[in-house]
N, C-alpha and C positions, 0 to 999 in steps of 0.2 A: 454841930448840933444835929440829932437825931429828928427827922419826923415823926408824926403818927405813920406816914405810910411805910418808913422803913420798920417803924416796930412793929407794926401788921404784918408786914413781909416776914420777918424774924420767926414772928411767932405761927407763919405756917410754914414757912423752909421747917421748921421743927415736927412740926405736924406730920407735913407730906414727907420727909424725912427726903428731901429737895433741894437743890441750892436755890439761893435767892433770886439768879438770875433765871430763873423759870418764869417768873411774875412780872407782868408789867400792868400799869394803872388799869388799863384798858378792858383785862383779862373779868369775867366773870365767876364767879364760883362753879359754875354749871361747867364752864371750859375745864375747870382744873377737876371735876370730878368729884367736889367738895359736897359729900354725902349729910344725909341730917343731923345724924351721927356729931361726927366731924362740925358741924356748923353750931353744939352743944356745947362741943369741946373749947373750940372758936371761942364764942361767948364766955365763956368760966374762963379763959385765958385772958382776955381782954380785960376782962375785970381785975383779974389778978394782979397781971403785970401792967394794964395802962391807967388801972383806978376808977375804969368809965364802964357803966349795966349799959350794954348791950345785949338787949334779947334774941336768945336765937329767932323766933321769929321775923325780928325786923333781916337779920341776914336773908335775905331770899337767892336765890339760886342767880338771877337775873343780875343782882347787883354785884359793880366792877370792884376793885381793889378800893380804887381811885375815891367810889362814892362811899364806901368804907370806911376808907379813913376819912374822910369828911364829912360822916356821919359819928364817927368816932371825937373829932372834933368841936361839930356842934352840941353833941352831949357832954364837954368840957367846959365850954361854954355855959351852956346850962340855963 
């Protein structure tokens, strides 16, 4: 069974045009460079492929992979 955090993974290994093993929970968006741009892009992907509005604003540069998908999650929830 796939997570949320590996399909968040996926879907910036694609982004960053990166392997997957670049990303760890831990990691911030600010670490990987992940521009506003990109955190747009982020967003309209997430909705796409995981079904869940994620506003790019709630991404904020601070926040880990980790809390990502677990914000990913609780908007599944609902």
């Amino acid at each position: 069974m796939t997570t949320t955090y590996d399909r968040l993974i996926e879907i910036l290994a694609k982004l960053h045009d990166a392997p997957a093993d670049r990303f760890t929970p831990e990691a911030t968006f600010a670490d990987l460079d992940v521009d506003s741009l990109t955190m747009v892009d982020l967003s309209i992907r997430i909705e796409r492929d995981l079904g869940v509005t994620v506003h790019d604003s709630e991404l904020r540069p601070t926040l880990t992979l980790g809390s990502t998908a677990a914000l990913i999650d609780a908007e599944r929830a609902g």
